[in-house]
C-alpha positions as CSV (number, residue, x, y, z in Angstrom):
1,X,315.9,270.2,24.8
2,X,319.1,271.2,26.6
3,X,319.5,273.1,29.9
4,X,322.8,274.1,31.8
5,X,322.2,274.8,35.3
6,X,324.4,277.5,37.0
7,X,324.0,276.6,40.8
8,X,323.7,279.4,42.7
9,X,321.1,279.7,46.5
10,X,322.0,281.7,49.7
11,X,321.3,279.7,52.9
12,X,319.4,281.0,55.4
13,X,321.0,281.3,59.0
14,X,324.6,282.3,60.0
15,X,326.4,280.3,62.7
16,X,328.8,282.6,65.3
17,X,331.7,281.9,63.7
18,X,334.2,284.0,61.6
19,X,334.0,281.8,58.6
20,X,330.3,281.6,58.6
21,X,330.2,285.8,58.5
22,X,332.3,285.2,55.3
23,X,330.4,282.7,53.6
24,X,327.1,282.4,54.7
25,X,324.7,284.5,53.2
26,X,322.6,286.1,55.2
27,X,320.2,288.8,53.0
28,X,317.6,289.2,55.9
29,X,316.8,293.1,56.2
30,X,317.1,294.9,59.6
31,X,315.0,297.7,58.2
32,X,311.7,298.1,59.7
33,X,310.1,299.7,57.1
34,X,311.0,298.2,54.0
35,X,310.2,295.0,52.2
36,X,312.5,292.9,50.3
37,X,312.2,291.7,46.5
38,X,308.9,292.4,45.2
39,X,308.0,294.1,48.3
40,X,306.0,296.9,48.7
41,X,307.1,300.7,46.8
42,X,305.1,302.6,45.3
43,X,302.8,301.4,43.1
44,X,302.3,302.8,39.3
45,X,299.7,302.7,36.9
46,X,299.2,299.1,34.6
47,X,300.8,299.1,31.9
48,X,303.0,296.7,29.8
49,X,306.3,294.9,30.9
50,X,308.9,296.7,28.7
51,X,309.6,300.0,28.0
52,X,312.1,302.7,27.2
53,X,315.9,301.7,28.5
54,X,317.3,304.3,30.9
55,X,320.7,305.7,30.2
56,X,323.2,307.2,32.3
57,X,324.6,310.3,31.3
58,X,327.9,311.2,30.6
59,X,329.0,307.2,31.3
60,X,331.5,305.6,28.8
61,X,329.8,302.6,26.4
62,X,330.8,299.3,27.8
63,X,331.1,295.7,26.6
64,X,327.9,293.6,26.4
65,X,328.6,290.6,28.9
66,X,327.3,287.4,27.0
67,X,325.9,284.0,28.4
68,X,325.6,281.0,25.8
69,X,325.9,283.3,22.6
70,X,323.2,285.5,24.2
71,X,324.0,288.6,24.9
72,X,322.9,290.7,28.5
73,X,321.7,293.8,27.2
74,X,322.8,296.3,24.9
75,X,326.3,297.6,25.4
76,X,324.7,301.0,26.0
77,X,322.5,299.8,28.7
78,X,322.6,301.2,32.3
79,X,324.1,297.8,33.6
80,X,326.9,297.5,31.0
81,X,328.1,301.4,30.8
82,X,331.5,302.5,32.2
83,X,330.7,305.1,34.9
84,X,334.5,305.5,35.8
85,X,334.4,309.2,35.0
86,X,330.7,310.3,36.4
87,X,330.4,312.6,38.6
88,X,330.3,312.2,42.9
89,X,326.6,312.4,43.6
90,X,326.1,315.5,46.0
91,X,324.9,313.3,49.0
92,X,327.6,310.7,48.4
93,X,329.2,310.9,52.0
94,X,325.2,310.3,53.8
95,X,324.4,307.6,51.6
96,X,327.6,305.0,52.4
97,X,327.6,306.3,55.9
98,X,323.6,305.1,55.9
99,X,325.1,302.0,54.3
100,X,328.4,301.6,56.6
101,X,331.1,303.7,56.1
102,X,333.2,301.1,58.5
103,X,331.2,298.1,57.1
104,X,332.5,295.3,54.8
105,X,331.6,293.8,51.9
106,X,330.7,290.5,51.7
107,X,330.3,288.2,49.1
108,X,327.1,286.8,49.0
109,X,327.9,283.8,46.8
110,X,330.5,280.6,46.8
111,X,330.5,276.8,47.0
112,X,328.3,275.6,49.6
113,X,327.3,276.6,52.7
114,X,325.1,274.8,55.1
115,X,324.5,271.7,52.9
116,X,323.3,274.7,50.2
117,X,325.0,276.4,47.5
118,X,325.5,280.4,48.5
119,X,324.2,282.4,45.9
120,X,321.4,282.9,43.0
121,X,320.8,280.1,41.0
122,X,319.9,280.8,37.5
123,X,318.9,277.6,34.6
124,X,319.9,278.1,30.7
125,X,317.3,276.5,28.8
126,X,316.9,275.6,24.6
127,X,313.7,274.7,23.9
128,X,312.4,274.0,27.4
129,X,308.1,273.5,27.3
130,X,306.9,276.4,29.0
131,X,304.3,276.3,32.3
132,X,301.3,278.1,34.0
133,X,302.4,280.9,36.7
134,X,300.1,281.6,39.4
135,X,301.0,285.1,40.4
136,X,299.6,285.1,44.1
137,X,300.7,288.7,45.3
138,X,301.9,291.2,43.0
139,X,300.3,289.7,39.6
140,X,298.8,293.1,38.6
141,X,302.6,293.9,38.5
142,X,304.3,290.6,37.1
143,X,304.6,289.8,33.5
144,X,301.5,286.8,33.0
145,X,303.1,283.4,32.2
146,X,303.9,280.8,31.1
147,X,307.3,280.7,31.5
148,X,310.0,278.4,30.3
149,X,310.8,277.0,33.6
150,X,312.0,273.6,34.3
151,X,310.1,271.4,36.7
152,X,313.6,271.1,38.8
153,X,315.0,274.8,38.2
154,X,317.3,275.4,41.0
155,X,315.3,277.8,43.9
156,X,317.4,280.5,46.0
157,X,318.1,278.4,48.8
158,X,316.8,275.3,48.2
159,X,313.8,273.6,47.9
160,X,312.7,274.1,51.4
161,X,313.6,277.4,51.5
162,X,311.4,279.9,53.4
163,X,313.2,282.9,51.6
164,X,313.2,285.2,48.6
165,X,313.2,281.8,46.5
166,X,314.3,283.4,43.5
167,X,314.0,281.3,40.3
168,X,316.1,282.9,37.3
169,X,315.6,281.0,34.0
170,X,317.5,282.3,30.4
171,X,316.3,281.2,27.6
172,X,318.9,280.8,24.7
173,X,316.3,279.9,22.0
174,X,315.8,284.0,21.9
175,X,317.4,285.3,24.3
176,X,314.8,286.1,27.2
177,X,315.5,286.2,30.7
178,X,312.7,285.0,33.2
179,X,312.8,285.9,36.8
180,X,310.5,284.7,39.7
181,X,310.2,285.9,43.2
182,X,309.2,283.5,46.2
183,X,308.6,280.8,43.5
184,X,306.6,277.2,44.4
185,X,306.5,274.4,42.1
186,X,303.2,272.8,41.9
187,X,302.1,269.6,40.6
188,X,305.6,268.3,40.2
189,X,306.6,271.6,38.3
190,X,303.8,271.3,36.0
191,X,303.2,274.6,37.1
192,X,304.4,277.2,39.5
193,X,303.1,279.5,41.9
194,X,305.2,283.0,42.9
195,X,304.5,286.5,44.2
196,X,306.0,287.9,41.4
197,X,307.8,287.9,38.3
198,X,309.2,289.2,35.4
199,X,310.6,288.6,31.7
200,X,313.4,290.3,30.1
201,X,314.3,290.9,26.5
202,X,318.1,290.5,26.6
203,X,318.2,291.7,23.4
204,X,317.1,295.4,23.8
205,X,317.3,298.0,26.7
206,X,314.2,296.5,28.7
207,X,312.7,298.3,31.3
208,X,309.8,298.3,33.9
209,X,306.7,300.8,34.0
210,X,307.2,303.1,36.8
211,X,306.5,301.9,39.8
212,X,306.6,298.6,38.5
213,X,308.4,295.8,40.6
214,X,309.6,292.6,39.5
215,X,311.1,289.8,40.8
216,X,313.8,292.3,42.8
217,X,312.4,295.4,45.1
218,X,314.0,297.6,43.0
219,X,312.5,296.2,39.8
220,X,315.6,295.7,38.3
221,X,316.7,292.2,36.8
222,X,319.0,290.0,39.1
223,X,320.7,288.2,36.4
224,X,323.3,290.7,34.9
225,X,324.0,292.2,38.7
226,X,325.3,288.4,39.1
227,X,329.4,287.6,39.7
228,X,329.4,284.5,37.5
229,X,332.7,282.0,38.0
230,X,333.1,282.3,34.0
231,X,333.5,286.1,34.3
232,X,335.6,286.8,37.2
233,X,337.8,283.6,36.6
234,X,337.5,282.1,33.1
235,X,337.9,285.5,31.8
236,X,339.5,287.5,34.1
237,X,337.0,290.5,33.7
238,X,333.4,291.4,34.7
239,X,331.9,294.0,32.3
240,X,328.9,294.8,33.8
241,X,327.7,296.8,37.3
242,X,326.9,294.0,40.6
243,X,324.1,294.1,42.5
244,X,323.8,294.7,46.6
245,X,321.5,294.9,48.9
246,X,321.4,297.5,51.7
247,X,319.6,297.0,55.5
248,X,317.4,300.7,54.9
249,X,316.4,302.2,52.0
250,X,314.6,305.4,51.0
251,X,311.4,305.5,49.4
252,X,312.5,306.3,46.0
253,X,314.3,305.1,43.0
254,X,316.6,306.5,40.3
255,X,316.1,304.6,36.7
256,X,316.9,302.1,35.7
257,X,315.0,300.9,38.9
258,X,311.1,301.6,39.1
259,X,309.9,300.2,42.1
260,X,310.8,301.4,45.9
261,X,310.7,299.2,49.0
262,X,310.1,300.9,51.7
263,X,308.1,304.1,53.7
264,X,311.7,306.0,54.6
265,X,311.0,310.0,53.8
266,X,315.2,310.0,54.9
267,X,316.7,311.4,52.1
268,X,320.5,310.5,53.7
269,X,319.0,306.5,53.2
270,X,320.2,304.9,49.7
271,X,317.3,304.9,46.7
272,X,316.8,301.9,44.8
273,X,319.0,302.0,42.0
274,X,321.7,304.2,43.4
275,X,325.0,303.1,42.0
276,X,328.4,303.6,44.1
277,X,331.5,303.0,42.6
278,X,335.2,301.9,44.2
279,X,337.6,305.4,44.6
280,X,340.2,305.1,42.0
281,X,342.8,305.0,44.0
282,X,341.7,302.5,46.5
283,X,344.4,299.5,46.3
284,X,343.3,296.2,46.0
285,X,346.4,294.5,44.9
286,X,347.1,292.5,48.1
287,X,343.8,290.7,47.4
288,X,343.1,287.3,45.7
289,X,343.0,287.5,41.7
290,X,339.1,287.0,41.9
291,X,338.6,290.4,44.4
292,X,341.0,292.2,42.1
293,X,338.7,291.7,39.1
294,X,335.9,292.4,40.9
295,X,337.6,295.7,42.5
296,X,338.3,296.7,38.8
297,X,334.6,295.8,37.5
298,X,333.7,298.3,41.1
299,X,335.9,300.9,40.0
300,X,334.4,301.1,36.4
301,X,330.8,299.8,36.5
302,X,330.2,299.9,39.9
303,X,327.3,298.3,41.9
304,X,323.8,298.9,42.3
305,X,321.2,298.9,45.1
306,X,318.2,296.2,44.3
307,X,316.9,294.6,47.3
308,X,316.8,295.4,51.2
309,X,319.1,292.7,52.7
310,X,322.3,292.8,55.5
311,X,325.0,295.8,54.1
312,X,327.4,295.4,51.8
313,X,326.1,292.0,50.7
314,X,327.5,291.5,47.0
315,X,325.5,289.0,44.7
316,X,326.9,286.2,42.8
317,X,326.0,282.9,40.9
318,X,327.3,279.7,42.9
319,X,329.8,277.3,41.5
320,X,331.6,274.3,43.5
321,X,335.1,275.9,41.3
322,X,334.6,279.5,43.3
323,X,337.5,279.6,46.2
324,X,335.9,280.7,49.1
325,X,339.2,281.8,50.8
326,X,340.1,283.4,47.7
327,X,336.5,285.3,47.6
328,X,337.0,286.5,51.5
329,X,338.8,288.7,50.6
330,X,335.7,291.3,50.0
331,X,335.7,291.0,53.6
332,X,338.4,293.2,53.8
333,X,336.8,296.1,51.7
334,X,334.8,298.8,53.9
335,X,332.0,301.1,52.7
336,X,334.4,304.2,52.9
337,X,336.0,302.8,49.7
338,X,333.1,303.3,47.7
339,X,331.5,306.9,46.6
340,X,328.1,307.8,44.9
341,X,327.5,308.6,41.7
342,X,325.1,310.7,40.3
343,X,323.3,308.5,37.4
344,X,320.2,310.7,37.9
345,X,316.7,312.2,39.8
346,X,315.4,310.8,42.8
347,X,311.7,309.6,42.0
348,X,309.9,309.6,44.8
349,X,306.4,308.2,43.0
350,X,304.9,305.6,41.8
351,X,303.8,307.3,38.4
């Protein structure tokens, strides 16, 4: 058995300084009617955990981002497509003034923070045994175990974390992504108790059944909206769409997503799933090389909305090689540099 551990955990509280706003991650929501990952949307009929890719129409086919000779999707699929020449969704300007116009981004991943890597920690496992899961809230909407987790998988946040807890496992024996939300090990990680989860074929375009969550609000997979150290750095180019959170939500989703998060009927509030994209002509050459690769992986895959969390917050896989000062620079980009697209309907069901 061989397992590679990419560290990645947010910490929890910020401290009132500036550096702390640009590297500690706080993801709390300061929504009042929304829920974060596998929080409560509308709810669908039962049904299996894969289905039918979405597509995005009229986007350009993109590169399939790998990960240990695995690779993350389909180059066709939603996350991987080139959406450079999509058109402005028609409520573009009321969705990133919902989200902050005059808001930064902020990168939601680094080194350490706190005593606590900043991030979402993900394990890559060959041949690991695989363990009970105790679904204890949304099991009639998780994929039933076991999973390939390792008794000392690396939890969002740490061990005594009282957060989302996330627990992202890809197997490279065939490929399959496993994702838990608010994840417990029990008996010494003979098994694991979690409110949710979900399991991913990386192989095909794998979907959820409307209305469906997973391990995210949206029910989306985290794992390819991650900025990894090997893609931004080591390669110099990230070919696949990032994940953010947003404070308030609507209740709705456009596909790929399938799950909302909150009871908003205000249609100027971002769905789940909504993808924004950096304008082409914003300038990002006085930033760091890492924000430049980012800005061009914004301004042709863009970023999606997956969870309820603080504005703007981008997602990331921690590694002690990330340059915090270097990744700051995302502090620098406001909301008004972004723009809707339109990737599809609205739904505003569970079914």
């Amino acid at each position: 058995m061989r397992i590679r551990i990419g560290l990645m955990a947010c910490t929890g509280g910020c401290a009132s300084i500036a550096l702390s706003a640009l590297l500690c991650g706080c993801g709390s929501s300061d929504s009042s009617d929304g829920e974060g990952s596998g929080g409560n949307g509308g709810s669908g009929n039962a049904g299996n955990g894969t289905g039918n890719g979405g597509s995005v129409s009229a986007a350009g086919l993109g590169n399939s981002p790998t990960l240990d000779g695995c690779t993350v999707f389909p180059a066709d699929n939603p996350w991987n497509q080139d959406i450079s020449d999509l058109s402005v969704h028609d409520n573009s300007d009321a969705f990133i003034n919902s989200i902050g116009a005059s808001t930064h981004l902020h990168p939601d991943f680094g080194t350490v923070w706190d005593g606590a890597p900043i991030g979402i920690p993900y394990v890559v496992v060959d041949g690991q045994a695989k363990v009970p899961i105790n679904f204890t809230a949304y099991g009639d909407e998780s994929d039933p175990g076991p999973y390939p987790i390792p008794p000392d998988a690396p939890i969002e946040e740490g061990a005594d974390s009282d957060g989302d807890r996330h627990v992202l496992v890809v197997d490279q024996s065939d490929c399959m992504l496993y994702e838990l939300y608010r994840a417990f090990p029990r008996n010494e990680g003979t098994s694991w108790d979690a409110d949710s989860g979900a399991v991913w074929d990386l192989k095909i375009n794998d979907t959820r059944p409307a209305g469906w969550t997973s391990a995210d609000a949206a029910g989306l997979p985290i794992f390819p909206g991650l900025a990894r150290y090997d893609e931004v750095v080591e390669q110099g180019a990230v070919h696949h769409a990032l994940r953010f959170t947003v404070s308030q939500s609507q209740a709705g989703y456009i596909a790929p997503a399938s799950h909302f998060a909150s009871s908003s009927t205000n249609a100027d509030r971002p769905p789940m799933g909504l993808r924004v994209r950096m304008r082409a002509d914003y300038d990002c050459s006085a930033y760091s090389n890492e924000v430049q690769v980012l800005c061009d992986a914004m301004k042709h895959y863009g970023m999606i909305v997956a969870d309820n969390g603080s504005n703007w917050y981008v997602s990331g896989a921690p590694d002690d090689r990330w340059d915090d000062d270097a990744l700051s620079d995302l502090g620098d980009i406001p909301g008004s540099a972004f723009e809707a697209v339109d990737t599809g309907p609205i739904v505003t069901t569970g079914d």
